[in-house]
ZAFI-483149 format. One line per 2 residues: number of its first residue (from 1); for each residue y, z, x of C-alpha. Coordinates in steps of 0.5 Angstrom, whole numbers, plus 500, padded with zeros to 3 digits. Example, Ala and Ser with C-alpha at 12.3 -4.5 7.8 and 13.67 -1.06 7.14 Angstrom:
# residues 2
1 = 491/516/525 | 498/514/527
# end
This chain:
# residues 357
1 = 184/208/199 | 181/207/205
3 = 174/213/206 | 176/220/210
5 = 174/226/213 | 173/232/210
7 = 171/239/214 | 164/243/212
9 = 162/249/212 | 157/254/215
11 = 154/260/214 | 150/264/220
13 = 145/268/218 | 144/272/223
15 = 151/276/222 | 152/273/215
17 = 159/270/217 | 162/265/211
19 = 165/260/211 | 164/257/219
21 = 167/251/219 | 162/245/221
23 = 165/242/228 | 164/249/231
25 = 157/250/234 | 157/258/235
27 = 158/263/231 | 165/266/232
29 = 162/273/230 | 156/273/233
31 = 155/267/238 | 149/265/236
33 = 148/257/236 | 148/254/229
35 = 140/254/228 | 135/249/224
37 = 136/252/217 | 144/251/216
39 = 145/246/210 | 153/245/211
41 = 157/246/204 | 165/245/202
43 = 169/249/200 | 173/250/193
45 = 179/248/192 | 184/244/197
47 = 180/240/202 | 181/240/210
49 = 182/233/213 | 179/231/219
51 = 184/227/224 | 180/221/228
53 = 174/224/228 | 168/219/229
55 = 161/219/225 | 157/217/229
57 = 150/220/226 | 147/228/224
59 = 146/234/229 | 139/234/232
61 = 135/239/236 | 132/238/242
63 = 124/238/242 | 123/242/248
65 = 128/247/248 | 131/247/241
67 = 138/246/244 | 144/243/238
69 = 145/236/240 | 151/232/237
71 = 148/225/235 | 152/220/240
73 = 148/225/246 | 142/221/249
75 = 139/227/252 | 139/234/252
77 = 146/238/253 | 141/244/255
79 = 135/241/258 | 136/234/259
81 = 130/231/255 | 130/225/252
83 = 134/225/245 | 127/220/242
85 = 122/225/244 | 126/229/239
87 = 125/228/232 | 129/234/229
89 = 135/233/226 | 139/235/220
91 = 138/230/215 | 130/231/217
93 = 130/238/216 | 134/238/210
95 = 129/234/207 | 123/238/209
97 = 126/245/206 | 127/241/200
99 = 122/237/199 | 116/242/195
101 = 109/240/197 | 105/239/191
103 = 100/244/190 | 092/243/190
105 = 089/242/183 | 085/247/180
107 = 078/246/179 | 077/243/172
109 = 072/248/168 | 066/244/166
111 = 068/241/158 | 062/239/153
113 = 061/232/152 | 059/230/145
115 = 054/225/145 | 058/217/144
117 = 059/215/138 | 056/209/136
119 = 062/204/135 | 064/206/143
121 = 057/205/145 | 057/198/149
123 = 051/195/146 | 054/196/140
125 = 061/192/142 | 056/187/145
127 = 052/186/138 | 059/185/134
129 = 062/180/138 | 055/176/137
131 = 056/177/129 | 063/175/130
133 = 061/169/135 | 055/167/130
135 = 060/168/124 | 064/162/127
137 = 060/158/129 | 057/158/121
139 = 065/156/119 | 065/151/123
141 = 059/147/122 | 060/149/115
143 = 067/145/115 | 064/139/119
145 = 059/139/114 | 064/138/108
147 = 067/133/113 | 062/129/113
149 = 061/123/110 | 054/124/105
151 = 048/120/104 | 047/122/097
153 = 044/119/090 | 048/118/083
155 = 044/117/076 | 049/113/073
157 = 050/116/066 | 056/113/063
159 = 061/108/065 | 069/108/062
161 = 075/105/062 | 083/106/062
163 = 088/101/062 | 096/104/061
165 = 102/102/060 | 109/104/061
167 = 114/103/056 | 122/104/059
169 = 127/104/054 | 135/102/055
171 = 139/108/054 | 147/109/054
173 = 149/115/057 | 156/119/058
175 = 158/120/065 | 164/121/069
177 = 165/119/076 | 172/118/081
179 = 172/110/081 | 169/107/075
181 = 161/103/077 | 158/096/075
183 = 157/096/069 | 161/101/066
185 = 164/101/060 | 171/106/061
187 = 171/111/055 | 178/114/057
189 = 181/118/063 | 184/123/065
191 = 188/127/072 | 183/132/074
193 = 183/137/081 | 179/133/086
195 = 179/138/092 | 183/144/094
197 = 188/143/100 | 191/148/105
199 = 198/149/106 | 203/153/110
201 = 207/157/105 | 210/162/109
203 = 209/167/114 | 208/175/114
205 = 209/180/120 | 203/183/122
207 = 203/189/127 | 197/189/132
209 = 195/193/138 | 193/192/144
211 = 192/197/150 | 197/197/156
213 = 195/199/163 | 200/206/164
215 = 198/208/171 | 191/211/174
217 = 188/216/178 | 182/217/184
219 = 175/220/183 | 173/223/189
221 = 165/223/192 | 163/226/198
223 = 157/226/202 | 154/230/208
225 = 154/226/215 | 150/231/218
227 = 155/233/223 | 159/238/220
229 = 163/234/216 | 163/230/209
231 = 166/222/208 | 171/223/202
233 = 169/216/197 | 175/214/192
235 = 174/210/187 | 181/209/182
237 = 180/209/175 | 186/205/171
239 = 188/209/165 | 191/206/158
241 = 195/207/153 | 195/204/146
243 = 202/199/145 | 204/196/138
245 = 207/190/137 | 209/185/132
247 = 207/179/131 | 208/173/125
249 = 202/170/122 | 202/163/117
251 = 200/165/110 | 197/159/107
253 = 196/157/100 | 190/153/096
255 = 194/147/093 | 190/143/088
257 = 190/135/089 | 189/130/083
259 = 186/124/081 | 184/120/076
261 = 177/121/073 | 173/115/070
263 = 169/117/064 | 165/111/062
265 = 159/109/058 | 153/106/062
267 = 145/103/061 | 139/105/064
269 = 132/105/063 | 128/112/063
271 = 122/112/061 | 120/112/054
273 = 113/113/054 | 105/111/055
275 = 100/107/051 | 093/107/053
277 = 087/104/051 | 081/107/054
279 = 072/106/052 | 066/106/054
281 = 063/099/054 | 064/093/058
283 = 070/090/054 | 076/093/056
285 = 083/091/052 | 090/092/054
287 = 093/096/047 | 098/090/044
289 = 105/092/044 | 111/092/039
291 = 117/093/043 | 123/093/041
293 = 129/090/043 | 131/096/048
295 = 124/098/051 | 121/094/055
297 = 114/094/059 | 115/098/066
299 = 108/098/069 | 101/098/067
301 = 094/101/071 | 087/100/071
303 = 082/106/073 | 075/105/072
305 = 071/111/073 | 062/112/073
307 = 059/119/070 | 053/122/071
309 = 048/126/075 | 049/127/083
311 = 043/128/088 | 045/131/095
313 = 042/135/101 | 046/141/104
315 = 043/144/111 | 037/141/108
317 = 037/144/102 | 036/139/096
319 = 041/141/089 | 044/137/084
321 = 050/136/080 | 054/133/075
323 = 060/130/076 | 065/123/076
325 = 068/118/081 | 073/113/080
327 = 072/106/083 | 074/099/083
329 = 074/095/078 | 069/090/081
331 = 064/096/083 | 064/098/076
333 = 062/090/073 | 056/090/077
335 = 054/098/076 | 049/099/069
337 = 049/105/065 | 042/108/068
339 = 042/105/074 | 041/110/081
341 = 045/108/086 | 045/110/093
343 = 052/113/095 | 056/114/101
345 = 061/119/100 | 067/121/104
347 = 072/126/102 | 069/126/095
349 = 070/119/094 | 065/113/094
351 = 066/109/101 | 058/105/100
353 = 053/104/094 | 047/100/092
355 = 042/100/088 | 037/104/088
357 = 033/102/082
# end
C-alpha cells in the first residue's frame, strides 16, 4: 500500500480555537495567521485523507516581515523577500523550542587533595619497571649459562661397569579374532554378533505442527511534513496460525549379524626378564646364560660410567660437587681412577676431555 496524506491540526493561541485543521493559515476564529510557535497534532480517532495534495516541503516565515510561506514559494507572498534570506521554517523552529541548551556548570567547590601515595607516584612506577627489567635480564643470562657448554675439572674417583641381557620367553596365549592368523592354532568356533544393522521394521504416524499464514493487517506510522499535513507509512504484518498435520516416519530396528569367530592358540616372545653383570674394575664380563628351550637372548647393553668430584665456576664463583657421567666405552679404557681430567660439559654431558694429571 502505497504512503497517504493525512490532515493536521492546529491551535491558535491567540483565541484558544482547537483543532484548526493544518492547511488553513488563518485562524477561522480570530483571522490571526498561523504563527511561529504552531506545532501541528492528529486528531484521535479516524483519520482524514487528503486528495492530490503535493508535499513539497515545511512552511517558512519571511525574515523581513514575518509572513507564512508555503514551502513551493521562492518569495515572500506579503513582501517579495527572497525565501534564501529566510531561515525560519517549521521544522527549524520545532527543533529550536525543543531542543534545551545545557546549562553552565557550577563552580566546583575547592576539595582537599591527600598527598599521592607512593605506588601511584612516577618515580615509584619508574623504579618497578627497572626491578622487573633488571630481574629478566638475570633470567635470561641464567638460562644462557646453564645452556652453555662448561669448561670444568673432574677428579675421577671411581670407575664402573654395566653389561645386561634381556631374556624373552616363548609363551602360548589364548586369543580370538574373525579370521584365524599365521601361525595359529584353532581351539573351537563359535557364532558371535559381530555388529548391529538398521533395519526398517515399520512405520508410525506422528503428528507434527507447522505455522500457516491466516491473513494479516497494517501497522500504521506517520510523520509531520511541516505544512500542516502528515505522511501515513504502512507496513503489513502477516498473522499465523498453528496447523497440525500427520505425517508417518520409519521406525527401524537394530538387527544383530553374525559370524563365526575363531578362538586359537598362538606364540609369542614377551620378555621375561634381565641378567645384569656390573664392577669396578677393568674386566667387565657378560653373565653366561642357562636358557631354556623357550627363552631366548633378545638384547644386550653396555653402560659405562665415571664418579667423582666436579669443579666448575658459575658467574665467577668457583664450587664443587659430586656427581656421575655415563661415557663411552673407549674413554673409560684410557681414564684412571685418580686421574683429574679437564671436561667440557654440554647439557649434563661430557662432549670433551684430557687429562689434566
Amino acid at each position: 500500500m502505497s504512503d497517504r496524506i493525512v490532515m493536521g491540526y492546529w491551535d491558535c493561541p491567540y483565541c484558544e480555537s482547537k483543532g484548526i485543521p493544518g492547511t488553513t493559515y488563518d485562524c477561522p476564529n480570530c483571522g490571526r495567521q498561523r504563527g511561529k510557535e504552531t506545532k501541528f497534532y492528529m486528531k484521535p480517532g479516524k483519520v482524514e485523507y487528503i486528495q492530490g495534495h503535493k508535499v513539497v516541503g515545511a512552511d517558512w516565515y519571511c525574515a523581513y516581515c514575518g509572513a507564512l510561506n508555503t514551502a513551493g514559494k521562492t518569495v515572500c507572498e506579503n513582501c517579495g523577500s527572497q525565501k534564501d534570506e529566510s531561515k525560519d521554517d517549521y521544522f527549524s523552529l520545532k527543533n529550536k523550542e525543543t531542543v534545551k541548551q545545557p546549562e553552565p556548570p557550577k563552580p566546583a567547590k575547592p576539595a582537599y587533595k591527600p598527598k599521592r601515595k607512593l605506588k601511584n607516584n612516577f618515580w615509584f612506577k619508574l623504579i618497578r619497571a627497572g626491578v622487573i627489567f633488571l630481574a629478566i635480564l638475570y633470567l635470561i643470562s641464567l638460562i644462557k649459562e646453564a645452556a652453555r657448554p662448561k669448561d670444568c675439572t673432574f677428579e675421577v674417583q671411581n670407575l664402573t661397569w654395566e653389561n645386561s641381557i634381556e631374556i624373552e620367553e616363548n609363551k602360548t596365549f589364548r586369543e580370538s579374532d574373525w579370521s584365524l592368523p599365521s601361525g595359529g592354532r584353532l581351539v573351537y568356533t563359535a557364532s558371535e554378533i559381530r555388529r548391529y544393522d538398521s533395519v526398517l521394521d515399520h512405520y508410525e504416524p506422528v503428528t507434527k505442527s507447522r505455522q500457516v499464514e491466516s491473513g494479516g493487517h497494517y501497522d500504521y506510522s506517520y510523520t509531520d511534513n511541516g505544512d500542516g499535513t502528515f505522511t501515513e507509512h504502512s507496513t503489513y504484518v502477516p498473522e499465523y496460525t498453528t496447523e497440525y498435520y500427520t505425517e508417518d516416519e520409519p521406525v527401524y530396528v537394530q538387527v544383530p549379524v553374525y559370524d563365526t569367530k575363531y578362538y586359537y592358540d598362538i606364540d609369542k616372545w614377551v620378555y621375561e626378564r634381565t641378567e645384569t653383570t656390573s664392577g669396578n674394575d677393568k674386566s667387565p664380563y657378560w653373565k653366561e646364560l642357562n636358557l631354556s628351550d623357550k627363552e631366548r637372548e633378545a638384547s644386550r647393553k653396555s653402560k659405562y660410567r665415571m664418579e667423582g668430584l666436579l669443579n666448575y665456576k658459575t658467574f665467577g664463583h668457583s664450587k664443587k660437587k659430586e656427581t656421575s657421567f655415563e661415557i663411552r666405552e673407549d674413554w673409560w679404557k684410557s681414564i684412571e681412577t685418580g686421574q683429574t681430567l679437564s671436561v667440557t660439559l654440554d647439557d649434563n654431558k661430557v662432549t670433551e676431555w684430557h687429562k689434566v694429571k
